[in-house]
N, C-alpha and C positions, 0 to 999 in steps of 0.2 A: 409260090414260096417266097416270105420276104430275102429279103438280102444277108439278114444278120444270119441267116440256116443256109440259104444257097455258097454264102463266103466259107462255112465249114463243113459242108455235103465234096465229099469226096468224089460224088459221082458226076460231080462238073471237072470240066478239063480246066487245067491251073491258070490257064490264062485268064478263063469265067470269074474261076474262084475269086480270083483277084481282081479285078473289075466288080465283083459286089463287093468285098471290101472296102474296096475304098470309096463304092456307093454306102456301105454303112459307117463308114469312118465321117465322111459328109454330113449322115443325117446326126447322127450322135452329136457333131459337132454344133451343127445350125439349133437339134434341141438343147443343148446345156445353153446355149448364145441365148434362148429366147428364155429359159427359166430364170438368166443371171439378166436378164432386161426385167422380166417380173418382178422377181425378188428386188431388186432395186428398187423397183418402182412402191412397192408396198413399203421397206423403210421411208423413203424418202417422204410420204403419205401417211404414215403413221397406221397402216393397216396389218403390222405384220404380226400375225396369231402366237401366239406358244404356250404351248402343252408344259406347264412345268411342274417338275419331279424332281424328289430325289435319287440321283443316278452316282454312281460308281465311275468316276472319268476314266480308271483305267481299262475299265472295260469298253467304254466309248471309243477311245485312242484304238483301242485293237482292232475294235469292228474296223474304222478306217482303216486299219494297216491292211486289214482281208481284202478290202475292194481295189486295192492299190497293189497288191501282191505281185500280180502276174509283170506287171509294167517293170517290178522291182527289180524279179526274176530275170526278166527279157535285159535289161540293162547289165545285169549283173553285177547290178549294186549291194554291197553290204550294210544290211539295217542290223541296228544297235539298239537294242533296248534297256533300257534303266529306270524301267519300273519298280517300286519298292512294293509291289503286294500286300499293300496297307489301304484296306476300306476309306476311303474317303466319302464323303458323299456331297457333293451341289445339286444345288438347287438350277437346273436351268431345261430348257426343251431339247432330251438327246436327241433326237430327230435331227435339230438343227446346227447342235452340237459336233454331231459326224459330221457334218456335212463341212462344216468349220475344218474340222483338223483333215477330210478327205479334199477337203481343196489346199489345203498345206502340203499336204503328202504329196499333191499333183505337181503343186509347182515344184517341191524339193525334186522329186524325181524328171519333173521336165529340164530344170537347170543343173543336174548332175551328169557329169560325164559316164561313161561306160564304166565300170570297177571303183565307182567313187563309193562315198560312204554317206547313207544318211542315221540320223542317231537321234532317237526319241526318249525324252526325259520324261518323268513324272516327280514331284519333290516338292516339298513344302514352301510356301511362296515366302516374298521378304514380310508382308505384313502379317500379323498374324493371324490366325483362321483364313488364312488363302493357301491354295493349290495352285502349281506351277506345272502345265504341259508345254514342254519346247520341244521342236523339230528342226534342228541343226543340220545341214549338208557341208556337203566337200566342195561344189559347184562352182560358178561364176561369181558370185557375190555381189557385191552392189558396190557403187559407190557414196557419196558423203550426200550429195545433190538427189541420187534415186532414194537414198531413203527418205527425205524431207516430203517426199509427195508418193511414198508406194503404195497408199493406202485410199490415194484421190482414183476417183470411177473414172476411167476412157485413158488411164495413164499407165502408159507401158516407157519404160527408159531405154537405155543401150543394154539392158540384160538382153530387151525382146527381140534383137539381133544382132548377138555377139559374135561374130567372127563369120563363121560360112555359113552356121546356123540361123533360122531365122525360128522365130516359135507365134503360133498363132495366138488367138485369145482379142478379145475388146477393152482387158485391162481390169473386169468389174470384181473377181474372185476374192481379192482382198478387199476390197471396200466393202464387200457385203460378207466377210467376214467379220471384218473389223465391227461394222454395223450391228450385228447378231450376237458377236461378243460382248458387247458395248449395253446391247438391249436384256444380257441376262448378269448382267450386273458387275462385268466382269472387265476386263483388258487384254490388248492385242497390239504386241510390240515386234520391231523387226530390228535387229542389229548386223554387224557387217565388219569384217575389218577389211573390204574393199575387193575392188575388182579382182575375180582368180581366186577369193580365200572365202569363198562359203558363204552364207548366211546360218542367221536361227532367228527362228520366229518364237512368241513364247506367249502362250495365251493364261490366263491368271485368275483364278474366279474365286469366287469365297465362299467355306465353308458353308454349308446349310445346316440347322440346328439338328434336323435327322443324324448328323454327324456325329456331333455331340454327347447324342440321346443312346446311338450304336453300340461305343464303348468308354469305358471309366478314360477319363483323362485326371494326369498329373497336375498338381499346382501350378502354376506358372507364374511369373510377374509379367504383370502386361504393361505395355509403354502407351504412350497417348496422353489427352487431357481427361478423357474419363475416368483412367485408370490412377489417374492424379489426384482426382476429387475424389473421387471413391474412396481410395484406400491410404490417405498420407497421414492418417494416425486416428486415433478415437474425436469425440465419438464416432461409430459407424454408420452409415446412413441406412433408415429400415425401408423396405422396401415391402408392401404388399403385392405379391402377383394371385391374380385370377385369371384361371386356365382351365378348363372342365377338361381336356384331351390328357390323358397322363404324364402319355410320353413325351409331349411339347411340352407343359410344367415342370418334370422332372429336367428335363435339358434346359429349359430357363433357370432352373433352381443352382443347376449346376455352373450356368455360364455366369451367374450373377454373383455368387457365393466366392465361384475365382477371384471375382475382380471387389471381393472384400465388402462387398454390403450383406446386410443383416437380413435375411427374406423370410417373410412368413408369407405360405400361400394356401391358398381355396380352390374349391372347384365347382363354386357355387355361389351364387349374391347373396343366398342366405348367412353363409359360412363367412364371407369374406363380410358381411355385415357384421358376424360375431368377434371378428379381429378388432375391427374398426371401435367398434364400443369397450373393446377392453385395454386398445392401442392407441398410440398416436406413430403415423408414417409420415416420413419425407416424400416418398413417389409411389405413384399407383403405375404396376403394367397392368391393361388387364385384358382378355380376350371383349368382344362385343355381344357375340351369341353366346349368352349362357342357357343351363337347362329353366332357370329359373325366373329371367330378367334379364336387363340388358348391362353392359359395361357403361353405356351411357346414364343409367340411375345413377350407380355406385360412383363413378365421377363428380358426378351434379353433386348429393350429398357427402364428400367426401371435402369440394372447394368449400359448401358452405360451412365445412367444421372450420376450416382452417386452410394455408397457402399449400396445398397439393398439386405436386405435378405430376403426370401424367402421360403415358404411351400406350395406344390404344393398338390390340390386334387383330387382324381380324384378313378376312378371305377378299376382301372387297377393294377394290383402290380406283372408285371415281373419283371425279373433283366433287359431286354430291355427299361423299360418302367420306373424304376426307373433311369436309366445309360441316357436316355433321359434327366428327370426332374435336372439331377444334370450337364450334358450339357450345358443346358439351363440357370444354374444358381442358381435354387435352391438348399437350402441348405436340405432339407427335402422331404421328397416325402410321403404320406401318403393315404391310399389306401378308399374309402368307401366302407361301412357308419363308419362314426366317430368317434372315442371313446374319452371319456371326458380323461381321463388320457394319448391317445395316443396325444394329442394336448399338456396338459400341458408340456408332454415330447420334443415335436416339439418347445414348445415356449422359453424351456430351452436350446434348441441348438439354438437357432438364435440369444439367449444373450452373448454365448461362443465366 
């Protein structure tokens, strides 16, 4: 019988029971120790996989809260949640995602005292088309020095034995959060008002056009340089998009039309050929796999009409595959599925 059943089989005398405990408390530990040397080692090498989707963060945030539960319970911590129950959706690998906010929840609850309070946000981030998950404690906090380096692998501060307390670990959990967050296009910050007074961690990610595409959004003014050239008076800048997938044209239609250009689009190189002859466009978006052709024809013959720029979409993001698209003409090359702020950034180079 392994240890993790003989620690809860009642039919071993307590003393047993507890002696494999803490043989399973051991192994638990020594495996997280060697998947968090893995996992490191695969960012640091650039081999690290992801499955990426559009996912619902608030339902990510929860699954970790479930696997952190019992720990929560046993402390007799009170968790706070302030979730607004509003669909969001990013773009990034929940797999790796959880794992992100369940090694946050571990540390909030490893540095919270018994009856303290940890408090999970979810809320619309400072830039726009970003989501903000923060996990805020009661805990020990940090100081001015531990934040400058809580994010460096093999560094643990005076959190990691504060007073009688000592807490294990190699120090790697945020760095290879930070790294994962970092790798789905996203951000991972730590603030502090100092020893004794908590932390909150706040991880940041951007919209994915699934988002967009989900439900009607309102107007907005958007700020930035795109949002400048775009839309600072007539004329307006026309825009042809090529897009055969619906639901990703209609969400391009929509996010592009906010920020005040003129779109007319296609779902076909034949169609978006019939624009082009009866048109003249400032910027071409256009997907690459079409049913008919490529987004690289309609490129090529769109520069020789005339000074067209260009942001090219597509499933694919080698350095072959980029070094094609700019071949071809475009000035951007952008990889799916789409992120709201990786466009606004595509739209500010085609004004350059």
């Amino acid at each position: 019988m392994i240890a993790s059943e003989a620690a809860e089989n009642p039919a071993f005398p307590a003393e047993a029971r507890s002696q494999f405990l803490a043989i399973r408390k051991n192994v638990e530990l020594e495996a997280r120790l060697i998947d968090d040397l893995l996992d490191l080692t695969r960012v640091t090498h650039g081999k690290m996989t992801l499955e990426v989707g559009a996912h619902d963060p608030e339902r990510i945030v929860r699954d970790a809260i479930y696997t952190v539960g019992r720990e929560i319970e046993q402390k007799g911590i009170e968790l706070r949640l302030n979730l607004a129950g509003e669909a969001r959706l990013v773009a990034v690998d929940d797999v790796r995602l959880q794992q992100v906010f369940w090694n946050l929840l571990k540390n909030a609850v490893k540095f919270t005292p018994e009856k303290g309070v940890i408090t999970v946000s979810v809320r619309g981030g400072r830039a726009a088309g970003s989501v903000a998950i923060s996990i805020a404690d009661t805990g020990i906090g940090l100081s001015g020095q531990e934040l400058e380096h809580i994010f460096d692998a093999f560094t643990q501060g005076d959190h990691a034995s504060h007073g009688a307390h000592r807490f294990g670990g190699l120090g790697l959990g945020l760095a290879i959060s930070k790294s994962l967050v970092e790798l789905q296009g996203g951000t991972l910050t730590a603030t502090s008002a100092g020893p004794g007074r908590g932390a909150t961690f706040t991880v940041t990610l951007p919209l994915s056009l699934a988002a967009v595409a989900a439900r009607p959004t309102p107007p907005v003014e958007l700020s930035g340089p795109a949002a400048a050239l775009a839309g600072s008076g007539p004329p307006r800048r026309k825009v042809l998009l090529v897009e055969d997938h619906e639901a990703t044209r209609t969400a391009l239609e929509r996010l592009l039309r906010r920020r005040s250009y003129e779109v007319t689009s296609a779902g076909s190189l034949a169609e978006a050929r019939s624009h082009t002859a009866a048109h003249a466009f400032d910027f071409l978006i256009s997907d690459i796999g079409l049913p008919d052709g490529t987004g690289f024809d309609l490129m090529r013959e769109m520069r020789a009409q005339g000074g067209v720029r260009g942001i090219a979409l597509t499933g694919y993001g080698t350095e072959e595959d980029v070094s094609r698209s700019h071949e071809a003409g475009f000035l951007v090359h952008l990889t799916k599925p789409i992120l709201v702020q990786s466009l606004d950034k595509a739209l500010t180079e085609l004004h350059r």
